[in-house]
C-alpha positions in Angstrom: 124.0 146.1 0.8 126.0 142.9 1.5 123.9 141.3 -1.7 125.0 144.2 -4.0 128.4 143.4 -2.8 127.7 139.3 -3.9 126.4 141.0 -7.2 129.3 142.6 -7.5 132.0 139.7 -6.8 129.5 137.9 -9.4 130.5 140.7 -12.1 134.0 140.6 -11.7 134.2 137.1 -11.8 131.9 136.4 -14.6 132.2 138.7 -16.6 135.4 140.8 -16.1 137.3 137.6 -15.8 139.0 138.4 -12.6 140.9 135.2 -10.5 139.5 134.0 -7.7 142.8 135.7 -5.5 141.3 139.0 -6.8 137.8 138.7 -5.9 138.0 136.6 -2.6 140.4 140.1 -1.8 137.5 142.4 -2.9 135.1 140.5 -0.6 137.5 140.5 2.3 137.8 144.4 1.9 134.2 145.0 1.2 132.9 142.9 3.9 134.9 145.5 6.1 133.8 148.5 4.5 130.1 147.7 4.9 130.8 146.7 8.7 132.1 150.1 8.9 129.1 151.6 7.2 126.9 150.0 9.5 128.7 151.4 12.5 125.8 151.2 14.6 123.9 148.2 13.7 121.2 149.7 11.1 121.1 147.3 7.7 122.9 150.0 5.7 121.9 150.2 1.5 124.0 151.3 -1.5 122.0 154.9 -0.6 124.0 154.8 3.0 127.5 155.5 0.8 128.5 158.8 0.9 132.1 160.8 0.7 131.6 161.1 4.3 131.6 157.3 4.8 134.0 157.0 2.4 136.6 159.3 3.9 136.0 157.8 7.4 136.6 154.4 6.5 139.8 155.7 5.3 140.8 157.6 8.1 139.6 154.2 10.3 142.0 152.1 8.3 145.1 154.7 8.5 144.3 154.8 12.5 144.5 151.4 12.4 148.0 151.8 11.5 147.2 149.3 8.1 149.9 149.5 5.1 149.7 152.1 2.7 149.5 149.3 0.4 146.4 147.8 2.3 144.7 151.0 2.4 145.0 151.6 -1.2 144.2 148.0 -2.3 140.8 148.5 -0.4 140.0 151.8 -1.3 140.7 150.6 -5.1 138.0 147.7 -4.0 135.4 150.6 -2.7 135.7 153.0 -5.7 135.2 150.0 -7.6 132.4 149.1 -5.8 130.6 152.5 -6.0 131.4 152.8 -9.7 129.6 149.6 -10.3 126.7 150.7 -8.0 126.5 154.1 -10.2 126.2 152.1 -13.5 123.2 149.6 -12.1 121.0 152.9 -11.0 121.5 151.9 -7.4 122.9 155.6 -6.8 123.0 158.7 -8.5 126.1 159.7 -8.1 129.7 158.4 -7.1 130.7 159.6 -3.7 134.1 158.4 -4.5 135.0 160.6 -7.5 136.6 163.2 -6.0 138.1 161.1 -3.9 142.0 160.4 -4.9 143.3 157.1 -4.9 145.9 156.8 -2.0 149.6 155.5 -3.8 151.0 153.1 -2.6 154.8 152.7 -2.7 155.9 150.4 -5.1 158.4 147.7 -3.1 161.5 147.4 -4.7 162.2 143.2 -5.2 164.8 142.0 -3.4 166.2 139.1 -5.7 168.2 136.1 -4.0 171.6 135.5 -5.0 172.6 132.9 -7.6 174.4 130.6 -5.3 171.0 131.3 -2.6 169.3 130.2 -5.8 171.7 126.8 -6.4 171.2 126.2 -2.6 167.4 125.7 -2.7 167.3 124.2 -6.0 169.6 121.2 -4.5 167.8 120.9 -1.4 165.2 118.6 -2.7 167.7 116.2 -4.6 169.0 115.6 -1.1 165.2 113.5 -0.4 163.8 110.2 -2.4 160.8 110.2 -2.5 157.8 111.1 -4.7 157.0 114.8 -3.3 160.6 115.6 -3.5 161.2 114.5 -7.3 157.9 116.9 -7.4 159.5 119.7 -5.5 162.4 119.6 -7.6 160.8 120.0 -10.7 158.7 122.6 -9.9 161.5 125.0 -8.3 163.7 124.4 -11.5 160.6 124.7 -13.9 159.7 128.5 -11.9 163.2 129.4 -12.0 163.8 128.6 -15.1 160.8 130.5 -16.7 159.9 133.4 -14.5 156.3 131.9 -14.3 153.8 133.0 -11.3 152.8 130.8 -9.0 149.3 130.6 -10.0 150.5 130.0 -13.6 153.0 127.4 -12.1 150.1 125.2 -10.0 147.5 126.0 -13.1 149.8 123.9 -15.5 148.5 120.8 -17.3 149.9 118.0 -18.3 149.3 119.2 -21.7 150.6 122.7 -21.0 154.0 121.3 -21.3 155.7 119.8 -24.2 159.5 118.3 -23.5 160.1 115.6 -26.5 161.1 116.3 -29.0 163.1 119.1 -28.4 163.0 122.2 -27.5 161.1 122.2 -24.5 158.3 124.8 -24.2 155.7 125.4 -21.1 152.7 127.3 -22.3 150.7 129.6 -19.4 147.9 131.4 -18.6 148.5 134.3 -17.0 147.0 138.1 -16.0 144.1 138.6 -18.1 144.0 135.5 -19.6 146.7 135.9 -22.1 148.4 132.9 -23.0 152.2 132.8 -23.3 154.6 129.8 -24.4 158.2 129.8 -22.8 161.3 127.8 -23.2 162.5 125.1 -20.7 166.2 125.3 -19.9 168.0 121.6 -19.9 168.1 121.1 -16.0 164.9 122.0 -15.7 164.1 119.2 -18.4 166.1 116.8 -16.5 163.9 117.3 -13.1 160.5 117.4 -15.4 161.1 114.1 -16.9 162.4 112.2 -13.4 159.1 113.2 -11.7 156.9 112.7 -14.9 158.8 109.0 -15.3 158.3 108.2 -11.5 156.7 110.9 -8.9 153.3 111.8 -10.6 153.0 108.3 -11.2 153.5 107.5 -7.4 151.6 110.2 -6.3 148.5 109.6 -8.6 147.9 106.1 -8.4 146.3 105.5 -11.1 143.9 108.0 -10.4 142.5 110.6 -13.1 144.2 114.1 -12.9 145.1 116.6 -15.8 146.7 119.0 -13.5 150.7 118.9 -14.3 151.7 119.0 -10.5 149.7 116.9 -8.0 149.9 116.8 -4.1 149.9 113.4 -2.0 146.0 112.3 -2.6 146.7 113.1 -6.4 145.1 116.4 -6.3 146.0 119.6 -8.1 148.6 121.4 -6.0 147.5 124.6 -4.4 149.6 127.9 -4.4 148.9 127.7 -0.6 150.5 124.0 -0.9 153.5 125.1 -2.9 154.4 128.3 -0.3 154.9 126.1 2.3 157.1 123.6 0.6 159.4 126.8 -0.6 159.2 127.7 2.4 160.4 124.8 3.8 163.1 124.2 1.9 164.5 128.0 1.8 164.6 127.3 5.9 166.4 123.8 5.5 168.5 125.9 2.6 169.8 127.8 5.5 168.7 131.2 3.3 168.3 134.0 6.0 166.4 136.1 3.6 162.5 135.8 2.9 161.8 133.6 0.2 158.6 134.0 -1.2 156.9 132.2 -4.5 157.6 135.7 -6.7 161.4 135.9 -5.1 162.3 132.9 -7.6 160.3 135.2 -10.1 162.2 138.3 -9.1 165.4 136.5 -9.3 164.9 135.4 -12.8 164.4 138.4 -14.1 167.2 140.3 -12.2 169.7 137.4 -13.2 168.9 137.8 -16.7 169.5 141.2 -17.0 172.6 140.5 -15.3 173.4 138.3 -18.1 172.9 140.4 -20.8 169.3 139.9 -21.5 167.5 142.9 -22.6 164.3 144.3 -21.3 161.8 143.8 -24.0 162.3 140.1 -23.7 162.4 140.4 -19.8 159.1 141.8 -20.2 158.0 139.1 -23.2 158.8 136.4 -20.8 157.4 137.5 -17.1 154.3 138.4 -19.0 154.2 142.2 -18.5 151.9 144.5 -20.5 154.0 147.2 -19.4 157.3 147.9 -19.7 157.8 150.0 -16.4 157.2 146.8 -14.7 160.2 145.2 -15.9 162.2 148.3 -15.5 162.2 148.2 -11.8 164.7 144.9 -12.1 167.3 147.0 -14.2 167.4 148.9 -11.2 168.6 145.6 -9.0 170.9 144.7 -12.1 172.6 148.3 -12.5 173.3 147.7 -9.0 174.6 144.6 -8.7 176.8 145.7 -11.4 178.3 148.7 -9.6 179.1 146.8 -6.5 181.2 144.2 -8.5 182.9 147.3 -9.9 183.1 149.1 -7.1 184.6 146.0 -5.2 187.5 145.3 -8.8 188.0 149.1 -8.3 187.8 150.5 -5.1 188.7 154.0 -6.0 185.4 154.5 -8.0 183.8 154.4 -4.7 
């Protein structure tokens, strides 16, 4: 069974177009599934799958005390799995399809503040050197553009266009649809110091398309670029946990804040549906209230 699961990964890849975060988590959660399924050692085959299986390997995970999250992401992967096992003849008939889908609660983002947000912006200006020119730029360019990290460590150098003005970024993002967004001024003014000076440094002459490069003048990784948030939210002195899509979950809750309205909240983050966005008017409404509450403090 484990190379229908390879065939499989190999579909979604090639020919749905999924990211390589999306199928390396399919393999992760099929790989334990078909553990499970062998339970006692015997070489299990796509025939092996039945609801029975099925429904234990869900009761194994919720004994196991994972996430609801986690349990539904990987029984997602599993009714995926059977449904492409159904279409290629390998069974008859999907033991998952009367199976329901556990829901998983959606988590409500907790956006930093705006001075949390001037904090860690500032907190690579404080270093010179090459990396943190690089750092600088690419917390102001995320901020300043809601992008994803995997859109933000994708860039190329010609994804961005600065001169003349007005600056534009375009991205890649879910499902491969392209959007261009604009570059506020600071932003600019962090872009153009590490273009001038830091890639430079960090490249050495050597060839390299990607936008934002690490020390041997390689393509950052989002892996590479967590740890340097990380970093400098801790050095920030921000109690909170910062995380690549806080910066992306501030954005949009600040510009709501500001007036923005929620069509070109979702235009910009990239949504195809609007109930995505809506979830930050939730975090602005509040916001809202509590200044009101704290001008009036009879409306309490």
């Amino acid at each position: 069974m484990q190379d229908r699961v390879d065939d499989f990964l190999h579909y979604l890849s090639a020919e749905r177009g999924s990211s390589k975060n999306t199928t390396d988590a399919y393999r992760n959660d099929l790989t334990g599934f078909v553990k499970f399924v062998t339970g006692d050692g015997a070489a299990p085959t796509p025939k092996t799958i039945d609801r029975a299986a099925v429904m234990g390997f869900i009761a194994d995970l919720n004994q196991r005390s994972y996430a609801k999250a986690t349990v539904a992401r990987k029984v997602a992967a599993v009714k995926s799995f059977c449904a492409f096992l159904l279409d290629h003849g390998d069974i008859t008939t999907n033991p998952t399809a009367q199976i329901d889908s556990p829901r998983a609660p959606k988590p409500v983002p907790k956006p930093m503040t705006t001075d949390e947000v001037d904090a860690l912006l500032a907190e690579p200006t404080k270093f010179d050197s090459a990396e943190a020119s690089r750092d600088a730029a690419m917390l102001e360019l995320m901020y300043a553009t809601g992008m994803r990290v995997t859109e933000l460590v994708s860039l190329n150098m010609d994804s961005l266009h600065i001169d003349p003005l007005p600056a534009w970024v375009r991205c890649l993002g879910k499902g491969s649809k392209e959007r261009t967004l604009p570059v506020a001024h600071r932003a600019i003014a962090a872009l153009d110091s590490y273009l001038d000076e830091a890639r430079p440094a960090l490249l050495k002459n050597r060839p390299q398309p990607a936008l934002f490069v690490n020390r041997r003048g390689e393509r950052l990784t989002r892996q590479g670029f967590w740890l340097i948030l990380k970093g400098y939210a801790k050095s920030a002195d921000i109690t909170g946990h910062v995380t690549p899509h806080t910066l992306r979950h501030s954005f949009a809750t600040h510009l709501l804040r500001g007036g923005a309205s929620v069509r070109d909240v979702q235009e910009l983050l990239g949504h195809a549906n609007v109930s995505t966005t809506q979830v930050y008017t939730h975090l602005a409404d509040e916001h809202l209230r509590e200044v009101y509450e704290n001008v009036h403090p009879r409306a309490r």
